[in-house]
C-alpha positions as a LaTeX table, in Angstrom:
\begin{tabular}{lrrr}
\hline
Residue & $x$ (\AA) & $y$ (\AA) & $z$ (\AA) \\
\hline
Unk1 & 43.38 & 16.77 & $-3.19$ \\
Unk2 & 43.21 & 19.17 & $-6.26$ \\
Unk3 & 42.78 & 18.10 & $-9.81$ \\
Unk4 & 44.98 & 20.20 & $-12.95$ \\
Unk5 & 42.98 & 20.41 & $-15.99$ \\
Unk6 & 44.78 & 21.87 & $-18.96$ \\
Unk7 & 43.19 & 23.26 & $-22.20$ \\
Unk8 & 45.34 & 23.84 & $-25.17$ \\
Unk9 & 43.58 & 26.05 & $-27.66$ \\
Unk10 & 45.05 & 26.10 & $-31.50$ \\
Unk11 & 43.96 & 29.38 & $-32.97$ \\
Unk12 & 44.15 & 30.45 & $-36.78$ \\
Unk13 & 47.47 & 31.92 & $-36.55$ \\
Unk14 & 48.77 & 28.12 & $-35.03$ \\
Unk15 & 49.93 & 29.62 & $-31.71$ \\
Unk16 & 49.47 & 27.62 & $-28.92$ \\
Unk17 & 48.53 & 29.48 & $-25.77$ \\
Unk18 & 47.83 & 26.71 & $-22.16$ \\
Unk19 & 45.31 & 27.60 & $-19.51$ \\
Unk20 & 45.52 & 25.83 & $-16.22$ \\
Unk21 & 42.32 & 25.41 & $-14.04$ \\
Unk22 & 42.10 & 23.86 & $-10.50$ \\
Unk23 & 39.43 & 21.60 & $-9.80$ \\
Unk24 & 38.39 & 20.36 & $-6.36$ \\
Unk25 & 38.22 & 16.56 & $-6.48$ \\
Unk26 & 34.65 & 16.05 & $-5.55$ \\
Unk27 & 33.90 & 14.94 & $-1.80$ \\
Unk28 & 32.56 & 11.92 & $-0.80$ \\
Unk29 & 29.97 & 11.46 & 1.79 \\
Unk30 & 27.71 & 9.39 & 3.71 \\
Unk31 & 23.85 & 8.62 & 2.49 \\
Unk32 & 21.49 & 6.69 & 5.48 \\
Unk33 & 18.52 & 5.00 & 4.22 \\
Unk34 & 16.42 & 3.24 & 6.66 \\
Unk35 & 13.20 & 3.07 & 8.92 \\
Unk36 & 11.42 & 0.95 & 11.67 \\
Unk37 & 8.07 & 0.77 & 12.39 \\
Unk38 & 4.88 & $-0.57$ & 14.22 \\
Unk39 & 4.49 & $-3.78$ & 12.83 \\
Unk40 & 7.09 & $-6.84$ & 13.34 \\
Unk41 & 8.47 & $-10.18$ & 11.86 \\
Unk42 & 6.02 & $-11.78$ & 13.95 \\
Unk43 & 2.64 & $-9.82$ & 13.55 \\
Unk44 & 3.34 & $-10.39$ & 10.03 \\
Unk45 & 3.28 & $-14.10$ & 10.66 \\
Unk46 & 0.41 & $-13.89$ & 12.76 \\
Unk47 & $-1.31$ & $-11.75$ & 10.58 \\
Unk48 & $-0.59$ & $-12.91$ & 6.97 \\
Unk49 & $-4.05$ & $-14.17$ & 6.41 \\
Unk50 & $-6.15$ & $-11.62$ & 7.49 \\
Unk51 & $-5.00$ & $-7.79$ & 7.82 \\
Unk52 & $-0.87$ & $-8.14$ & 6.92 \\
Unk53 & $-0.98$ & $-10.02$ & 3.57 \\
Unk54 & 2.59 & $-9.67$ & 2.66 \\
Unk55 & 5.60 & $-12.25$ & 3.82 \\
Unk56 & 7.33 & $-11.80$ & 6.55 \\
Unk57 & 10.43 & $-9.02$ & 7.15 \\
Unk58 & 13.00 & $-7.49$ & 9.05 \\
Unk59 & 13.69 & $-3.86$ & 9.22 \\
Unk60 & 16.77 & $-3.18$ & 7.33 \\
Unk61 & 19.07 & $-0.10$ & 6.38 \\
Unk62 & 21.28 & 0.71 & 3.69 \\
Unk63 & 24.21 & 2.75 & 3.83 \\
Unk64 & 26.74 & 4.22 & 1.38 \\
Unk65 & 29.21 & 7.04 & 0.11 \\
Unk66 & 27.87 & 8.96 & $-2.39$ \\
Unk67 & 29.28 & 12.24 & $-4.68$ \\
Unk68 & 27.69 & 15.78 & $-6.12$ \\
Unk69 & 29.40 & 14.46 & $-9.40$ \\
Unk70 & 26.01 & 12.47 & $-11.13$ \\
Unk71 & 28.14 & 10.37 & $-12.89$ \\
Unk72 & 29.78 & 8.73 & $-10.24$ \\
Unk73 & 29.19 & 5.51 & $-8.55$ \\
Unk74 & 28.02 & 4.80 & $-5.15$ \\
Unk75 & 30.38 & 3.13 & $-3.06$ \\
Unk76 & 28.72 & 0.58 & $-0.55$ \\
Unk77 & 29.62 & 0.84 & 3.04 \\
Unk78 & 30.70 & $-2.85$ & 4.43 \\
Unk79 & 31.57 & $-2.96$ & 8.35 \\
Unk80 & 29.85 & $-0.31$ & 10.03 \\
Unk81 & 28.95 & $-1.04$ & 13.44 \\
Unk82 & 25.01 & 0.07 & 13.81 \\
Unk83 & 22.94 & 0.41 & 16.88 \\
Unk84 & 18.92 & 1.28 & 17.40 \\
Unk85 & 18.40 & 3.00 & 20.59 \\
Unk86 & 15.59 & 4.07 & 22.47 \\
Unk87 & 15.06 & 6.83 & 25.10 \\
Unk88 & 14.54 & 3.75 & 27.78 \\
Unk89 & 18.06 & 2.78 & 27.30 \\
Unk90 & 17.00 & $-0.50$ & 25.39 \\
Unk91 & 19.33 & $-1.13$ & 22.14 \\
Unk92 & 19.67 & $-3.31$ & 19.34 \\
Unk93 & 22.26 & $-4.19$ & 16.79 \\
Unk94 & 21.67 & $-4.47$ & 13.17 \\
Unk95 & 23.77 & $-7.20$ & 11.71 \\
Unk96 & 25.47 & $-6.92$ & 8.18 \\
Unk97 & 23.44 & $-9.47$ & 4.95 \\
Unk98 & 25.31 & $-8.09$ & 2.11 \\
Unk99 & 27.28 & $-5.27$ & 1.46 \\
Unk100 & 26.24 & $-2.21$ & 2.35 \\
Unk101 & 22.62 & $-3.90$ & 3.72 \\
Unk102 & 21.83 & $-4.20$ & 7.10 \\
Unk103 & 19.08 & $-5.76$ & 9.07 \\
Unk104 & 17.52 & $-5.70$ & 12.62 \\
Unk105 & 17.17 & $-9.62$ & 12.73 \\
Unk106 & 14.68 & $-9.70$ & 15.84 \\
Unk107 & 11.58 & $-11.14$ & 15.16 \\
Unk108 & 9.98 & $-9.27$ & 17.81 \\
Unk109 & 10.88 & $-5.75$ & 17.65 \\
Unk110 & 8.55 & $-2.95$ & 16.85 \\
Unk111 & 8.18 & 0.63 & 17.75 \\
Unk112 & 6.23 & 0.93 & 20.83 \\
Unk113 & 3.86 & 4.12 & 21.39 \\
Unk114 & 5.55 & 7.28 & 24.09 \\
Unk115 & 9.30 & 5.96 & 23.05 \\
Unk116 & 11.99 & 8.05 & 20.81 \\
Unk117 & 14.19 & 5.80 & 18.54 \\
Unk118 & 17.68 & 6.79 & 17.15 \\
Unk119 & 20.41 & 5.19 & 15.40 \\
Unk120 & 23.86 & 5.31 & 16.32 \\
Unk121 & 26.27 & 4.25 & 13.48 \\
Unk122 & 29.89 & 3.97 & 13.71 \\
Unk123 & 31.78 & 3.74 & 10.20 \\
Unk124 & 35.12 & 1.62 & 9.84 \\
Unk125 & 37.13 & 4.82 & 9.27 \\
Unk126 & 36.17 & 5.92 & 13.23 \\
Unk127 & 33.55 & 8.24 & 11.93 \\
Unk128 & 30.28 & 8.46 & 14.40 \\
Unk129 & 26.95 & 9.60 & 13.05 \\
Unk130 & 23.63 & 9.63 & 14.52 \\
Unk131 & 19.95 & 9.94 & 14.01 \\
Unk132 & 17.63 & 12.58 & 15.35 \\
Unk133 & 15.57 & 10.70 & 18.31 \\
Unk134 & 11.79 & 10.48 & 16.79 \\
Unk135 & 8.79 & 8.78 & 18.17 \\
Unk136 & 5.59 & 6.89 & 16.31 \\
Unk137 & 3.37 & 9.17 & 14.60 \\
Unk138 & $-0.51$ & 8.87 & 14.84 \\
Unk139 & $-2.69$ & 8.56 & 11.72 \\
Unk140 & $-5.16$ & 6.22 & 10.46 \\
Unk141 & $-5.23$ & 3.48 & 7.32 \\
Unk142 & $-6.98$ & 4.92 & 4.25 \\
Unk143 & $-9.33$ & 2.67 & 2.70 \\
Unk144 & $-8.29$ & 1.84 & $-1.02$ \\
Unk145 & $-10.76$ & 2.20 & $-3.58$ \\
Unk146 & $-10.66$ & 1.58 & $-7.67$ \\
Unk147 & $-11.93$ & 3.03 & $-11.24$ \\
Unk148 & $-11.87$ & 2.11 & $-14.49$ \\
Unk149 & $-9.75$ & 4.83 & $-16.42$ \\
Unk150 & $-7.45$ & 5.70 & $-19.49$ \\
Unk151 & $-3.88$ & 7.54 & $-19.11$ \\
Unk152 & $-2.00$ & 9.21 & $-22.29$ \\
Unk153 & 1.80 & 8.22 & $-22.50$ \\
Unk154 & 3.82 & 9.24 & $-24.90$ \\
Unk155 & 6.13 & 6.76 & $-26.88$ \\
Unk156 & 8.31 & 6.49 & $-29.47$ \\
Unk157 & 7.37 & 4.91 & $-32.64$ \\
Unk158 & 9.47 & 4.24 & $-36.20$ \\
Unk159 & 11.81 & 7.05 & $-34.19$ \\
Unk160 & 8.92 & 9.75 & $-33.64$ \\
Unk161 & 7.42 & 10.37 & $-30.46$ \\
Unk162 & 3.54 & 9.33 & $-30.50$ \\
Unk163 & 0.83 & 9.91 & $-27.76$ \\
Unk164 & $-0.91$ & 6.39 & $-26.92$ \\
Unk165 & $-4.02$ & 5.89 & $-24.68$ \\
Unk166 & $-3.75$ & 3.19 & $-21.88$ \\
Unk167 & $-6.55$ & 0.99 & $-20.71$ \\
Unk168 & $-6.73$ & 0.25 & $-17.27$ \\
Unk169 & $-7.30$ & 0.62 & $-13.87$ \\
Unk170 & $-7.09$ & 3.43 & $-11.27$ \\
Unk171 & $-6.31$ & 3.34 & $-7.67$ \\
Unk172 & $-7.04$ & 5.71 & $-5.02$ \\
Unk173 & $-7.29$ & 6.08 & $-1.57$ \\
Unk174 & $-9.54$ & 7.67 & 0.72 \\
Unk175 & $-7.95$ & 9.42 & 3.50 \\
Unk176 & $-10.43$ & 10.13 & 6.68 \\
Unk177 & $-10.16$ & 13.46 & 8.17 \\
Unk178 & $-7.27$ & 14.06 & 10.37 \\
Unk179 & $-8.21$ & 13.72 & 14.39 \\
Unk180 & $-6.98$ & 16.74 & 16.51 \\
Unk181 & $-5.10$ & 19.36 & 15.90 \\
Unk182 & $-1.97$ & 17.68 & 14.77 \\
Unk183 & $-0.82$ & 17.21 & 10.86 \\
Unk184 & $-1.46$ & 13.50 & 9.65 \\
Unk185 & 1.69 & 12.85 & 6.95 \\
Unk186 & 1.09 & 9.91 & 4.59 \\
Unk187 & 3.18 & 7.91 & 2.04 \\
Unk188 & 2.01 & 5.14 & $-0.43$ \\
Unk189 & 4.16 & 2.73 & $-1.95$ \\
Unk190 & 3.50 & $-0.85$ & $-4.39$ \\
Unk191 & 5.02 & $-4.20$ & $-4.55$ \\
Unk192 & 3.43 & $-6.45$ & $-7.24$ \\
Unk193 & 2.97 & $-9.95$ & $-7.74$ \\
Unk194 & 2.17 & $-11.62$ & $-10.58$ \\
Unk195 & 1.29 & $-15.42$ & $-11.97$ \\
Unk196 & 3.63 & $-17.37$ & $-14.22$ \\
Unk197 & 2.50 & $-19.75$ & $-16.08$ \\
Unk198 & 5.11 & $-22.76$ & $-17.76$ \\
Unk199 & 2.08 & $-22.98$ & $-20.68$ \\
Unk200 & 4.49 & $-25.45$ & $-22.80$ \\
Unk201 & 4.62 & $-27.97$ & $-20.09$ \\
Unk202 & 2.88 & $-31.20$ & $-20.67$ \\
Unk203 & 0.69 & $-31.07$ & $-17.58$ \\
Unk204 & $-0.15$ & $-28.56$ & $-14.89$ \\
Unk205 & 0.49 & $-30.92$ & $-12.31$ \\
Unk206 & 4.27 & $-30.21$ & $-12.58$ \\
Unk207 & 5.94 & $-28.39$ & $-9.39$ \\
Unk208 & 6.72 & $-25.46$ & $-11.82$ \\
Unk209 & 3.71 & $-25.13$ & $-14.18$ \\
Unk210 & 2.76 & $-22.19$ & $-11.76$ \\
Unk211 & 4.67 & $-19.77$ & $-10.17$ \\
Unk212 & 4.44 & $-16.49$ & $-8.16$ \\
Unk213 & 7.09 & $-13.54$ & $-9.02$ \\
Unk214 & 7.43 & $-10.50$ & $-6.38$ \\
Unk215 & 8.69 & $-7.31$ & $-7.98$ \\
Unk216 & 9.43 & $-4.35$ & $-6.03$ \\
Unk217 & 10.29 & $-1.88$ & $-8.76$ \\
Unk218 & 7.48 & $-3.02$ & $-11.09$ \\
Unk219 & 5.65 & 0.40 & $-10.08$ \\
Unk220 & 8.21 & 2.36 & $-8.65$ \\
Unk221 & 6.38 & 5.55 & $-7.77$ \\
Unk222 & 5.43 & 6.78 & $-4.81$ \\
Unk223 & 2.89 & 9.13 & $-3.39$ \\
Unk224 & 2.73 & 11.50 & 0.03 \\
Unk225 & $-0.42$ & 13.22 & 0.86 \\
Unk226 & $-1.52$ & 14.98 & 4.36 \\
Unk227 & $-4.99$ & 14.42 & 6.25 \\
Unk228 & $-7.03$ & 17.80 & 6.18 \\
Unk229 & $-10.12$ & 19.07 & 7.91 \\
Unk230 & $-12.64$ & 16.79 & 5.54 \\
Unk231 & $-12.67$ & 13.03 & 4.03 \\
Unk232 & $-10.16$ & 13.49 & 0.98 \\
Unk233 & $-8.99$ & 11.09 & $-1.46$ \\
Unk234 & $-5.94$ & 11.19 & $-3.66$ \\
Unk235 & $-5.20$ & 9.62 & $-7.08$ \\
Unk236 & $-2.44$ & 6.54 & $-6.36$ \\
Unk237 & $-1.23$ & 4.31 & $-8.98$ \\
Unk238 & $-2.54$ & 3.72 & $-12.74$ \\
Unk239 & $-2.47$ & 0.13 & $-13.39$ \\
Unk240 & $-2.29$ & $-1.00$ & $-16.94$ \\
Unk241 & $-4.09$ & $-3.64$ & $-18.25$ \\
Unk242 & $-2.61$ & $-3.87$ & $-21.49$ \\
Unk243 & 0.18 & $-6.83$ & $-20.84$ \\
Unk244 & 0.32 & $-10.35$ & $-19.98$ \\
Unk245 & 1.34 & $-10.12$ & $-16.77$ \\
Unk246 & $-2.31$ & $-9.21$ & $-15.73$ \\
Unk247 & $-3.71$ & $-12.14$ & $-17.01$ \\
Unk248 & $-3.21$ & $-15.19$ & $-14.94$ \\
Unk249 & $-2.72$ & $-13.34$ & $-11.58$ \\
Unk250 & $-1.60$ & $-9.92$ & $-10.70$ \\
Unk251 & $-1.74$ & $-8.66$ & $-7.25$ \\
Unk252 & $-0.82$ & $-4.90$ & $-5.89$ \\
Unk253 & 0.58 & $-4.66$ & $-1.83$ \\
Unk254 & 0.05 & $-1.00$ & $-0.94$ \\
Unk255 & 2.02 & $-0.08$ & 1.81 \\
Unk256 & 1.00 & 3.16 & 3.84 \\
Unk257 & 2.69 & 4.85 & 5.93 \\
Unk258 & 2.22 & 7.75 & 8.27 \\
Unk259 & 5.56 & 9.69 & 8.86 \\
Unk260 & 6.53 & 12.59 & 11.06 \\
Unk261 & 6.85 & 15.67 & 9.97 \\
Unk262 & 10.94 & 15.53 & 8.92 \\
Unk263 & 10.61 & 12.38 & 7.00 \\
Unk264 & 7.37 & 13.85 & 5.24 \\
Unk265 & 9.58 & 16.67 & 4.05 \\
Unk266 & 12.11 & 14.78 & 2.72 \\
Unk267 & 9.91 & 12.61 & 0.95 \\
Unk268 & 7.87 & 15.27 & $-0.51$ \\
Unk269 & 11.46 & 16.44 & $-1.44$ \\
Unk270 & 12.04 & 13.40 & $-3.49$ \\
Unk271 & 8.72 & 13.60 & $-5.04$ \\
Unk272 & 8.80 & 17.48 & $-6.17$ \\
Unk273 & 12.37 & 16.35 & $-8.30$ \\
Unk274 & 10.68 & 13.46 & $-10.10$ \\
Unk275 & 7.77 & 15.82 & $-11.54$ \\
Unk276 & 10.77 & 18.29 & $-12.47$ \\
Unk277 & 13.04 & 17.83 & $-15.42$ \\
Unk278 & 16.57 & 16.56 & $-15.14$ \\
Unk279 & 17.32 & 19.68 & $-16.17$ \\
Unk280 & 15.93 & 22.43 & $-13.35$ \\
Unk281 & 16.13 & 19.63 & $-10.61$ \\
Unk282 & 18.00 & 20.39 & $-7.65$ \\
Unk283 & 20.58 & 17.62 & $-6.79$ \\
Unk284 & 19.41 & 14.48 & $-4.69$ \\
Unk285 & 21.58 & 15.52 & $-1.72$ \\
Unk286 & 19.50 & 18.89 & $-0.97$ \\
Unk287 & 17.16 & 17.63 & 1.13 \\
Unk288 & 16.03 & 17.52 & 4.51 \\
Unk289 & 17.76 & 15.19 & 6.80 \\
Unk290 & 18.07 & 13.54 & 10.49 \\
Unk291 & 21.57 & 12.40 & 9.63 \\
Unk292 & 24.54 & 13.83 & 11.79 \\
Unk293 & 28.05 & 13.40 & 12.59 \\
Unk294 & 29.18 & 12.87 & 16.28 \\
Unk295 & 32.92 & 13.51 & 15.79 \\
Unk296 & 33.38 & 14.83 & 12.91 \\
Unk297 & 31.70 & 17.82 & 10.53 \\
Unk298 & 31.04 & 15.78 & 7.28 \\
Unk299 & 28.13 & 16.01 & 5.85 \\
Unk300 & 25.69 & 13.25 & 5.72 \\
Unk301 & 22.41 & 13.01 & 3.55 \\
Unk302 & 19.18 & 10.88 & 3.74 \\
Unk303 & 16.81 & 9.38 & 6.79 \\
Unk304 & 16.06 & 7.55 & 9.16 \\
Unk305 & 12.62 & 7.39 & 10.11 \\
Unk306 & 9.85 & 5.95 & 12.54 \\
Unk307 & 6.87 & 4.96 & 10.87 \\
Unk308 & 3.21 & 3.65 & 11.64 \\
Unk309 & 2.16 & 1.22 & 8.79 \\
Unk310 & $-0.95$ & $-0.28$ & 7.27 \\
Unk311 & $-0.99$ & $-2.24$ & 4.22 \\
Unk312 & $-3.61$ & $-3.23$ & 1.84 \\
Unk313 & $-3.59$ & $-5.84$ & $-0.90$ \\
Unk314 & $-5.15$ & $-4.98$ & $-4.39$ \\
Unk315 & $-6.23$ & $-7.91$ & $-6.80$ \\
Unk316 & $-7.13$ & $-6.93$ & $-10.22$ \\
Unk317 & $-9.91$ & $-9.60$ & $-11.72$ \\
Unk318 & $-11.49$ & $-8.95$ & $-14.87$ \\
Unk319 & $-14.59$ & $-7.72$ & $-14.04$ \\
Unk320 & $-13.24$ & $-4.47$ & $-12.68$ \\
Unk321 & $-13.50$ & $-2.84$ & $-16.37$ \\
Unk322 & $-15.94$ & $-2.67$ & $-19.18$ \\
Unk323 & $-13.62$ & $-4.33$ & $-21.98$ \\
Unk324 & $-12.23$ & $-8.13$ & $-21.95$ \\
Unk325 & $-8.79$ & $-8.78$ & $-21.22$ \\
Unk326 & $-6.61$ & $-9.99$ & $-24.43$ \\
Unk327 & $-4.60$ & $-12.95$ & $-23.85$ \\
Unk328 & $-1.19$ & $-12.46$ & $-25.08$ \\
Unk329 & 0.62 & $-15.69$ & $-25.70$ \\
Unk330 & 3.89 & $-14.93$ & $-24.95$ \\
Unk331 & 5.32 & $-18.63$ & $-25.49$ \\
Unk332 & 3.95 & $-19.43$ & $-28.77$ \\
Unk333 & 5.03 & $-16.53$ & $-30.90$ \\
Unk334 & 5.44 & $-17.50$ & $-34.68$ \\
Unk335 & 9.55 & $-17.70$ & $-36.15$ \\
Unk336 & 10.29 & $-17.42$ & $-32.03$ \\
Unk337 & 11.93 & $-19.74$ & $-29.81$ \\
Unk338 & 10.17 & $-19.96$ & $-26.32$ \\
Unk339 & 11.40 & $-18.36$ & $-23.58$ \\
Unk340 & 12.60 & $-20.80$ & $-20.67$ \\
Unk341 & 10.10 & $-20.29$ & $-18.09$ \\
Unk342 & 7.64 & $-21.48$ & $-20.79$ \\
Unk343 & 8.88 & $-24.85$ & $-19.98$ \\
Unk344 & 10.13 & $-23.94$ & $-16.53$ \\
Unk345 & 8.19 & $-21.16$ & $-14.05$ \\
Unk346 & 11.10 & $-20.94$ & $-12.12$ \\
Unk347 & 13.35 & $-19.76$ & $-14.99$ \\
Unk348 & 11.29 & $-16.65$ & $-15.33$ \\
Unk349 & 13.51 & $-13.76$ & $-15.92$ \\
Unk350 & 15.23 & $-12.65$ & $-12.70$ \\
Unk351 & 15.80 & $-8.78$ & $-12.40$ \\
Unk352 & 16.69 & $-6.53$ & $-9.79$ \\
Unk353 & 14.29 & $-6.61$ & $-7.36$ \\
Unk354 & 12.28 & $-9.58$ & $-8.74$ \\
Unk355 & 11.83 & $-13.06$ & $-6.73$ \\
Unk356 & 10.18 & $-16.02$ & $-7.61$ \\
Unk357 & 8.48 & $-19.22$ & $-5.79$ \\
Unk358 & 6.59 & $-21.94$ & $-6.96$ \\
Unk359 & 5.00 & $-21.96$ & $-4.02$ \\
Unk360 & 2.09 & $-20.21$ & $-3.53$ \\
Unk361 & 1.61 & $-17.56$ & $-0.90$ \\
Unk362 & $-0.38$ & $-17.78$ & 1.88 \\
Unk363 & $-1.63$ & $-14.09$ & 1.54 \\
Unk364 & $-2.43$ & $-14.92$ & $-2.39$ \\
Unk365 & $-6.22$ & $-13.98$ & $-2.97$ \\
Unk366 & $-7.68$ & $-15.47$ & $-5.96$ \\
Unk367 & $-10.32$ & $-13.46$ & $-8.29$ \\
\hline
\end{tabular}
C-alpha cells in the first residue's frame, strides 16, 4: 500500500503551487527473542540454597511485529504455534502465558552437551520461520569480585545540567583464561532485590512489616566480554549507595552467560548502539540474526540462542565501604502523607518488571 502526502506551499506572491510525494507505508515484520540453556526448573529447585540462588523458571520467548518507523508500536504476536527441536528428533512445545509470551513449561528440560537446538515457529497468518540449529557453548563461571568506588553523572539541577559524584560500590568479574583454542563469549546481566520495610506499622510481627521486591530493570545494563590468553577482569555494574533501597536489604543476581559466537555478535551489537547517541545509531533491526523464514522471504530480526549459565548472588552490607550508610526515612517526611507500603509492604509500588512477596526467599543471604 502507498501513502499520498501533499505539501501546499503559500509563497509571497499568494500562489499556491501542490507537490505530491509517494511514501511506502512502512513494513511490518517479525522480532524473536528467546533462549534455553543448561540449567532447568528443577536444578534451580535443587539448587536454590547453595550454587542457583534465584527462584525457580521456565525458559520463555517473546515474539512480535515490529516497524523501521521508531515511533511506532510493537504489535504482540498471540497464537503462534512454537516448537524446540533437537537434532535427535526430540521436540517440545512452548505454550502461550500472555500475549505475545511464551514458555517451555517442562520442569525438566535443559540443553544437553553434543545436541543442536532449533525453533520452529509457525505464525497464525501461515507464515513458517525457523532458528539456526546451535549447540551448548563451553566456558567457565567468572568469579565476582567488589571495590569501593565513585562514578560522575551528570544531572539536571534548577534546569542546568550539573556533574555529581556517586558513592558506591563496584563490581567486577574475573574471567579465567580461555581453555583451547576456541573463543569463550560472555554476557552479564542483574536482577535486584531489595527489603521493604512497613516502618509505620505498630509491630514487626505483622505478615507485611517486611517484604522482598524483585526488579528486573532496576539495573538494566548489560555487559559481553571474551576469555583471552591470560586471567582478565572486566568492570560490571556500579552500584550506588546513595538511596534507601540499600539500606534494609539489597541483593544483586548476576547472571552469566557464555554464548556462541552469533548470539555474541548480536549482543555486542546491542551494546555498541547504547554507548552511541540516538543520533549516529544504526537502527535496532541491523543486527545479526538466526531468524529465518521457511515459506516465505520476510524478513525477521532478533535471536534465539543456546546458552551455558552460571549465576552469582551479590549482597551489599555496610562494611564493604569506608563511609556509613545514611538512613533515609522515606515514611516520615515533614508536610508529607506516607506512602502506603509504609503501613502495608505489600502495597509497595508495583512497576514493570517489579514483584513483591512477604515471604522471604529461600536464596535470601543476610549481611
Amino acid at each position: 500500500m502507498r501513502l499520498t502526502l501533499v505539501i501546499i506551499v503559500i509563497s509571497l506572491s499568494s500562489c499556491v503551487s501542490t507537490y505530491n510525494f509517494e511514501i511506502d507505508e512502512p513494513s511490518r515484520f517479525l522480532v524473536v527473542d528467546g533462549f534455553v540453556s543448561n540449567i532447568s526448573f528443577d536444578d534451580i529447585n535443587a539448587r536454590m540454597e547453595t550454587d542457583l540462588p534465584l527462584d525457580a523458571r521456565y525458559f520463555d520467548l517473546e515474539l512480535k511485529y515490529s516497524s523501521v518507523v521508531s515511533n511506532t508500536r510493537d504489535e504482540l504476536i498471540s497464537g503462534a504455534q512454537i516448537l524446540l527441536v533437537n537434532d535427535n528428533n526430540e521436540s517440545w512445545d512452548y505454550v502461550e502465558s500472555e500475549p505475545g509470551k511464551y514458555l517451555l513449561a517442562f520442569e525438566n528440560f535443559k540443553v544437553e552437551p553434543g545436541l543442536e537446538y532449533h525453533i520452529e515457529i509457525t505464525l497464525p497468518n501461515g507464515e513458517q520461520y525457523k532458528s539456526t540449529p546451535s549447540g551448548l557453548p563451553e566456558g567457565r563461571k567468572s568469579e565476582i569480585e567488589y571495590y569501593e568506588s565513585t562514578k560522575l553523572v551528570y544531572e539536571i539541577e534548577l534546569g542546568e545540567e550539573v556533574i555529581k559524584e556517586l558513592k558506591g560500590v563496584q563490581l567486577r568479574a574475573n574471567i579465567p583464561e580461555k581453555q583451547g583454542e576456541l573463543n569463550e563469549y560472555i554476557k552479564w546481566d542483574f536482577n535486584t532485590t531489595f527489603v521493604v520495610i512497613a516502618r509505620n506499622l505498630p509491630t514487626n510481627t505483622d505478615p507485611n512489616y517486611e517484604c522482598w521486591a524483585t526488579d528486573i530493570y532496576y539495573y538494566d545494563d548489560f555487559f559481553v566480554g571474551e576469555a583471552s590468553e591470560v586471567n582478565s577482569t572486566l568492570d560490571l555494574q556500579f552500584v550506588d549507595t546513595d538511596h534507601h533501597q540499600i539500606y534494609d536489604g539489597f541483593s544483586i543476581l548476576i547472571r552469566q552467560q557464555i554464548l556462541n559466537e552469533g548470539y555474541y555478535d548480536f549482543w555486542s551489537g546491542i551494546e555498541k548502539q547504547k554507548k552511541q547517541s540516538d543520533l549516529f545509531a544504526p537502527p535496532p533491526y541491523n543486527l545479526p540474526t538466526n531468524i529465518s523464514g521457511v515459506n516465505n522471504n520476510n524478513p525477521a530480526f532478533g535471536y534465539f540462542g543456546v546458552v551455558k549459565e552460571y549465576f552469582h548472588r551479590w549482597t551489599f552490607s555496610n562494611d564493604m565501604v569506608s563511609y556509613p550508610i545514611i538512613f533515609y526515612d522515606v515514611c516520615n517526611i515533614p508536610d508529607l502523607d506516607p506512602a502506603p507500603f509504609c503501613f502495608n509492604c505489600m502495597a509497595y509500588d508495583i512497576s514493570t518488571g517489579l514483584t513483591i512477596t512477604n515471604e522471604k526467599p529461600l536464596w535470601w543471604n543476610e549481611k
